[in-house]
C-alpha positions in Angstrom: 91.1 137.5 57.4 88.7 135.6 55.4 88.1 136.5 51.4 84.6 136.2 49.7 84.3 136.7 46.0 81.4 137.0 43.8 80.1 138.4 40.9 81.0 135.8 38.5 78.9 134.3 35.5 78.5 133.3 31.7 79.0 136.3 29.7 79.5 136.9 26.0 82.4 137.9 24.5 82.4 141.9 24.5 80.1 141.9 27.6 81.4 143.2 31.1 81.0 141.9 34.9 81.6 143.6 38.5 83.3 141.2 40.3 83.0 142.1 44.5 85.6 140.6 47.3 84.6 141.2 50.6 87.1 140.9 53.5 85.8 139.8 57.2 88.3 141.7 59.1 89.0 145.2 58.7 93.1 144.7 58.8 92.6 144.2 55.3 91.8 147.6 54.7 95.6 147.9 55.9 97.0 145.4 52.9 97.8 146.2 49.0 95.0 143.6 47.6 95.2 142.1 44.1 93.0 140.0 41.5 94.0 137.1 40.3 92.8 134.3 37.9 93.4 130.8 37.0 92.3 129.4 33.9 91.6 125.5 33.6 95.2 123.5 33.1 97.2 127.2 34.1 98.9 128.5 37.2 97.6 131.1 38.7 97.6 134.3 38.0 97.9 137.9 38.6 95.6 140.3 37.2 95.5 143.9 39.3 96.4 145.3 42.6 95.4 148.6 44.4 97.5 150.5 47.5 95.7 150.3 50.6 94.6 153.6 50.3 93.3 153.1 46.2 95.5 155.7 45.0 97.4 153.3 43.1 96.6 150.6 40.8 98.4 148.2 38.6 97.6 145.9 36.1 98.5 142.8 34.1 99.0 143.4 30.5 96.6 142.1 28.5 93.7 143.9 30.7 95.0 146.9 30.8 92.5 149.6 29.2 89.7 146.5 30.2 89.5 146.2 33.7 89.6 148.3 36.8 90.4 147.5 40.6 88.7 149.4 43.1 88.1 149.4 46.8 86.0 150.6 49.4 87.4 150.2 52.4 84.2 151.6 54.6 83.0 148.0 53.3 85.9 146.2 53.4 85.4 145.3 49.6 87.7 145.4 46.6 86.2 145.2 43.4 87.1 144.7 39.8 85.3 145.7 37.1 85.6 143.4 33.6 84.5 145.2 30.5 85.2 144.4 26.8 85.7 140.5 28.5 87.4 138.0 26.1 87.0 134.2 25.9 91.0 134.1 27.2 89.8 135.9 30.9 88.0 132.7 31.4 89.0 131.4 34.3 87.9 131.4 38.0 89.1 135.0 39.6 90.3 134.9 43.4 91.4 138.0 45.5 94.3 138.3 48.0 96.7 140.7 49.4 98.7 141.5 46.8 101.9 139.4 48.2 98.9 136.7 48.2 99.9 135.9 52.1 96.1 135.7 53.2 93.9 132.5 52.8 92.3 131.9 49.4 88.8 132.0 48.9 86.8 129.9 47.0 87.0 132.3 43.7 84.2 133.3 41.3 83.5 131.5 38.0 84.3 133.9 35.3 83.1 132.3 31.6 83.2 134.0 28.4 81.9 132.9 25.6 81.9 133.6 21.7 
């Protein structure tokens, strides 16, 4: 299974963004899938995950109440959407199963600024 992200940019602080991860292969309709982000000189990290089935969702701490995973799986797409975004989400955002066992795409830029 191959990952695509997208919907990254420059954004000010307070603004929000729709990131989009689309999966080649539908087995990865069958997989928990996550969000995560590394900021520049940090590990990586994770920020949400959703069942297979999106009836469950879980998030990081400090985005709880700010961001929202999604998926359709008719389109093989997870998405998560960023609002109230501060300059600490900065960082390029990659998606993966949520055990992070598939391949990592290239990520999105995310880049807030005050």
């Amino acid at each position: 299974v191959q990952l695509v992200e997208s919907g990254g940019r420059l954004v000010q602080v307070g603004g929000s963004l729709r990131l989009s991860c689309v999966a080649s292969e539908r087995a990865a309709n069958d997989y928990a899938m996550a969000w995560f982000r590394q900021a520049p000189g940090k590990e990586r990290e994770f920020v949400a995950g959703i069942s297979w089935n999106g009836e469950s969702t879980w998030y990081e701490d400090s985005v709880k109440g700010r961001f929202t995973i999604s998926r359709d799986n008719a389109k093989f797409t997870v998405y998560l959407q960023m609002n109230n975004l501060k300059p600490d989400d900065t960082a390029v955002y990659y998606c993966n199963a949520d055990s992070a066992f598939l391949a990592w795409g290239q990520g999105t830029q995310v880049t807030v600024s005050s």
